[in-house]
Structures are given as C-alpha cells and as structure tokens.
N, C-alpha and C positions, 0 to 999 in steps of 0.2 A: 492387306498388308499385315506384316505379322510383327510382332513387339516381341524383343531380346534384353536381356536382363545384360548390362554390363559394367565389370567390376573396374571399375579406376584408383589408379595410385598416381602420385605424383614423387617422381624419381628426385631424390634431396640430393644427388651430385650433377645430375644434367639440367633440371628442372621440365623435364619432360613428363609429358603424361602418357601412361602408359594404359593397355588395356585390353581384357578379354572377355570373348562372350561366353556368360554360364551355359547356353542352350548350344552351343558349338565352337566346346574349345578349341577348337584349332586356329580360331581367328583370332588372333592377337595385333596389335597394333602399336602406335603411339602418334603422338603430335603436339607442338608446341603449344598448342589450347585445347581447354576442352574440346572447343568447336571440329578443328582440326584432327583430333583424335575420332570423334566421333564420324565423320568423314571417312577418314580412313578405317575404324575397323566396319563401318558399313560396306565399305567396297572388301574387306575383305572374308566377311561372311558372306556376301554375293559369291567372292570367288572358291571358297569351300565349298558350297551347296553348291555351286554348277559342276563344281570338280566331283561331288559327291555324285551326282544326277549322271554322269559318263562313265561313271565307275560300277552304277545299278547297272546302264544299259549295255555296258560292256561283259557285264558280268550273267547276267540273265539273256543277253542275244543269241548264246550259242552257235553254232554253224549256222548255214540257210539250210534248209527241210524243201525237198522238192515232192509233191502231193504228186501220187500217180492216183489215176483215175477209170 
C-alpha cells in the first residue's frame, strides 16, 4: 500500500473540504468531512493512476509485430 501526502483546506463560503494529492496532482477532490473528503480523493487517485497505466500501455503497445520465422 502506498501513503500520499494530502493538502486540505476548508472552503469559509461552503464549508467544504477541499483537497489534493502532492504525489499526484491531478487528484483533487472535496467532501463534507474530512472523512468524506478523504474517501473521495482516494477514489480519485485510484482513478488517475489506472487512467495513467492505459495511457503507458496505450502509448508503448505500438502496432502488433508479426515474427516470421
């Protein structure tokens, strides 16, 4: 399991907690409690790194290679 450093604010017009991960900004989030917040930018650091991992394999797969012999 890997540990992500995550920065929280809490928004003083919504009372929302808002929030990003320093090891993969793209994942930002928010939620009505910490808890909630934490929740959610979990799920969306999952969904960047799986979106990242499709984006290697899409990018390094190249054509198919047919081996003659």
């Amino acid at each position: 399991m890997s540990e992500y450093n995550i920065i929280i604010e809490k928004d003083a017009e919504t009372g929302l907690f808002c929030g990003q991960c320093e090891q993969v900004p793209e994942a930002i989030s928010q939620g009505a409690s910490e808890e909630e917040l934490l929740e959610n930018i979990r799920e969306a650091i999952e969904i960047v790194l799986e979106d990242r991992q499709e984006s290697v394999r899409r990018q390094y797969a190249g054509p198919p290679t047919n081996l003659l012999f």
